[in-house]
C-alpha positions in Angstrom: -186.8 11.3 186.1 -186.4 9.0 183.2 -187.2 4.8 183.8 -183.8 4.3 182.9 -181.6 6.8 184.9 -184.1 6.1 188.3 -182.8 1.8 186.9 -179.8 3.0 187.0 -179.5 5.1 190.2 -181.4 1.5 191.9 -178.5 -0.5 190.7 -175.7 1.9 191.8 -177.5 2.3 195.3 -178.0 -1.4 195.6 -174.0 -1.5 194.9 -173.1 0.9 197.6 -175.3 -0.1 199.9 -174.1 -3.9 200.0 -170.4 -2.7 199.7 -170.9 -0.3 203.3 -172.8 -3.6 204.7 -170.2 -5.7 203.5 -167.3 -3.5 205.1 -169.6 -3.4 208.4 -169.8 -6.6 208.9 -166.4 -7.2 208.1 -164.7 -5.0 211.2 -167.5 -6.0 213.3 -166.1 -9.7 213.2 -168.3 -11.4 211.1 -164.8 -11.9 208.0 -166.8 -14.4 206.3 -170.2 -12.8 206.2 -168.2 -9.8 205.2 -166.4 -11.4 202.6 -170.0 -13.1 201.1 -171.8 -9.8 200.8 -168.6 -7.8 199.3 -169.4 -10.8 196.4 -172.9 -9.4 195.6 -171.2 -5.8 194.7 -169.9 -7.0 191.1 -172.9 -9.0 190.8 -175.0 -6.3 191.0 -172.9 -3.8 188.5 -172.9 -6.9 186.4 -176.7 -7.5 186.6 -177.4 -3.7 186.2 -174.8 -3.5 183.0 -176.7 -6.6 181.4 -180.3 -4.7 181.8 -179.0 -1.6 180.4 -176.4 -3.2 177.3 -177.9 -1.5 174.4 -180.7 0.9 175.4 -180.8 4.1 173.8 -178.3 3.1 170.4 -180.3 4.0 167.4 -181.2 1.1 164.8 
């Protein structure tokens, strides 16, 4: 697997994974908590898109 598409697959994962926690702790009571995690999702995707803008365009 390629540096790029495993970077890639990190940042997706990372995404999903803070999106299930954030919905966790949302119906386990903690609306708040919930609501700060769900934040991190676009953040992430954002982050991910800024480290990846440009690879692989020829010059």
């Amino acid at each position: 697997m390629k540096k790029q598409t495993f970077g890639k697959v990190l940042v997706v994962l990372g995404a999903g994974l803070s999106f299930l926690f954030s919905v966790g702790l949302w119906f386990n009571g903690q609306r708040e908590e919930g609501l700060f995690v769900g934040i991190w999702v676009p953040s992430i995707l954002s982050f991910g898109t800024l480290l990846f803008a440009g690879r692989g365009v020829a010059s």
